[in-house]
N, C-alpha and C positions, 0 to 999 in steps of 0.2 A: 579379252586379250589375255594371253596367257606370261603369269607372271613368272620373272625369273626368282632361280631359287639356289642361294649357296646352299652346300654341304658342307657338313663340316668335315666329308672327307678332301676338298678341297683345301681347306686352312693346312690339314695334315700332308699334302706337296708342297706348301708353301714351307711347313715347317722342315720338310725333308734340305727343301733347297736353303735356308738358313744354316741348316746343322751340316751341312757341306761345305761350307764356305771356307777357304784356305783360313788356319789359324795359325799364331806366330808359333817359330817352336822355344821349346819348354826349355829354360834355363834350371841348371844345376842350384838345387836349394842349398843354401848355404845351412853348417852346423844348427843356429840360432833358428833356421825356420822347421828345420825337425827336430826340434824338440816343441817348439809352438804347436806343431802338427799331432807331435806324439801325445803331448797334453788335450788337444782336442780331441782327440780319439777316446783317452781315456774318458775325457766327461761324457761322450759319447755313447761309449759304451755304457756306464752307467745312468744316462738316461733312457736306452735302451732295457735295460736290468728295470728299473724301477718303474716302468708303464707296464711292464709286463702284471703285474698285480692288476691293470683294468682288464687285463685279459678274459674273456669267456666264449662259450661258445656259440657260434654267432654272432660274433665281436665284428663290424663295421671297422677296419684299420684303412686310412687315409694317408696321403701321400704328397708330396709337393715333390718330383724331379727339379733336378737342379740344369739339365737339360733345354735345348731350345725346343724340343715336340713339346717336353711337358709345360713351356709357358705356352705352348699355343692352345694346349687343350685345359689349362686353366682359363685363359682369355674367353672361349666356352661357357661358361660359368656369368653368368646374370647377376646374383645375389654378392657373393664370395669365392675369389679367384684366388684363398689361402691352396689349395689342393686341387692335384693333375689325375691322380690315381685313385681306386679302391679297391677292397676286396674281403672277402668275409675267412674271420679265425675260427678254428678247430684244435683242439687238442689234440694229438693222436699219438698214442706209444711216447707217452710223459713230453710230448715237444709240442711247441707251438705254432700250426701254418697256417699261411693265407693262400685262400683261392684267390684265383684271379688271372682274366683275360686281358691279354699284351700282347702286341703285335713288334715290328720293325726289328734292329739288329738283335736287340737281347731275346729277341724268342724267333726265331728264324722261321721255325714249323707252325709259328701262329697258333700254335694250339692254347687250351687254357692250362695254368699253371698253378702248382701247388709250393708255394717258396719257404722256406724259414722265416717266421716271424723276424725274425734277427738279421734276414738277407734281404727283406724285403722293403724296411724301413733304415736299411745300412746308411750311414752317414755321406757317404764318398757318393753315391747316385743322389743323395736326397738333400733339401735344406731342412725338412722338418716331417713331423707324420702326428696323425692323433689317432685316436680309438674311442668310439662315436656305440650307443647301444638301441638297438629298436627292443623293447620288454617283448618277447613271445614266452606260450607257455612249453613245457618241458616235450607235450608231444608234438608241438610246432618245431621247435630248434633239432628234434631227433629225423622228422622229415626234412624240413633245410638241408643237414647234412648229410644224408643220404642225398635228397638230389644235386647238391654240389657236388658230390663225391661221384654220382653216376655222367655229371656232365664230362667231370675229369678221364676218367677212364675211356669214357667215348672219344678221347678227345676233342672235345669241340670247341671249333676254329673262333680266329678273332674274325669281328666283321668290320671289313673295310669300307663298306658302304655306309654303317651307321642306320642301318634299315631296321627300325623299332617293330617292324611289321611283321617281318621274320626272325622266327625262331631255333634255326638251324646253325645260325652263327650269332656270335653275342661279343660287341664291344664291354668295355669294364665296367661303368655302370650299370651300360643295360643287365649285364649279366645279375646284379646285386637288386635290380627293379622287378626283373621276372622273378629269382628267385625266390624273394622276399612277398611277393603279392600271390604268389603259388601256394605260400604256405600257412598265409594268413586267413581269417575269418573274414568275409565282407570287403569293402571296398579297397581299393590299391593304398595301400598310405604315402607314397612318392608320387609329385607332384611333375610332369613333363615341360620342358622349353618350347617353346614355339618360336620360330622364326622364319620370315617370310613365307609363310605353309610350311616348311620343315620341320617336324616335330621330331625330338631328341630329348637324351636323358645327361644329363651333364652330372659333376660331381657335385657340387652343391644341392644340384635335386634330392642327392641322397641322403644328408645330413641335417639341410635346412628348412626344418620342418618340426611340428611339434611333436611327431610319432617320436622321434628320433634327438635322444640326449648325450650329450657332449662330452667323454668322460675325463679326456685329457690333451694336450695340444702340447706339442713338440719343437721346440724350434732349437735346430744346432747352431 
């Protein structure tokens, strides 16, 4: 008999039609909550500023949205449902970005995206973010980012079917599971979810693991 099988691009209609749901509207902040606000910003910004030192390249940067998709795509998550997102850092022309594949309104063209370190871990989308390190050698991390760099220019699409099998289109992990095992010596060091025969690469696959050390954790 043939068994049934979620997707998890189903949870992701589920989460569409959550994050559609009439919300009340926004009353006027009084004086007293902007300046609470302004002051959150500030610490903000400077925990932003002082992660930046775990930075390298091929920096693992993680994410928590503050959004109803991204709790669903943490729920995802088996081990550790701290983080919705990933995406691997680069330095390039003295700044710092992340790659990384995103679909739904903030990327309309689905293509994969290259963000600011500083837009991508922004406080106002996110509750928190970390920066996570797998050790490669110098000419491992100089491949990585070439092929990162070449996926970007291809533009290549998000995958909404979450198809591990194929490699023409790449959801956010997955994008960070192939990358990272393309460039490696020997066996994959990312670890896959299983559920009901669905096999998937979730966020936690990427970090929860002994390859992969934990350099700092974020929370606004």
């Amino acid at each position: 008999m043939r068994k049934n099988r979620i997707r998890p691009s189903s949870f992701l209609w589920i989460g569409m039609l959550i994050a559609c749901q009439n919300k009340p509207a926004p009353t006027q902040p009084t004086p007293q909550e902007n300046q609470k606000t302004d002051l959150k910003q500030i610490r903000a910004t400077h925990l932003v500023d002082s992660a930046r030192h775990f930075l390298h390249a091929g920096a693992i940067v993680l994410r928590r949205g503050n959004d109803a998709i991204s709790s669903l795509f943490a729920e995802l998550n088996k081990t550790d449902k701290s983080y919705s997102h990933c995406g691997i850092a680069f330095q390039e022309e003295g700044r710092w970005y992340v790659y990384h594949s995103i679909g739904g309104e903030d990327n309309p063209n689905a293509r994969l995206r290259r963000d600011a370190f500083s837009t991508f871990v922004r406080r106002d989308h996110n509750y928190g973010f970390a920066i996570a390190q797998l050790r490669l050698k110098p000419a491992q991390t100089a491949s990585l980012q070439e092929l990162v760099k070449r996926w970007y220019h291809e533009g290549k699409p998000f995958d909404m079917q979450f198809d591990l099998k194929s490699d023409d289109r790449l959801y956010c992990a997955e994008m960070l599971y192939k990358a990272f095992n393309q460039v490696i010596d020997g066996p994959g060091c990312f670890p896959v979810t299983e559920h009901r025969g669905f096999r998937y690469v979730s966020t936690d696959n990427i970090y929860r693991n002994k390859a992969v050390e934990m350099l700092c954790r974020i929370n606004y």
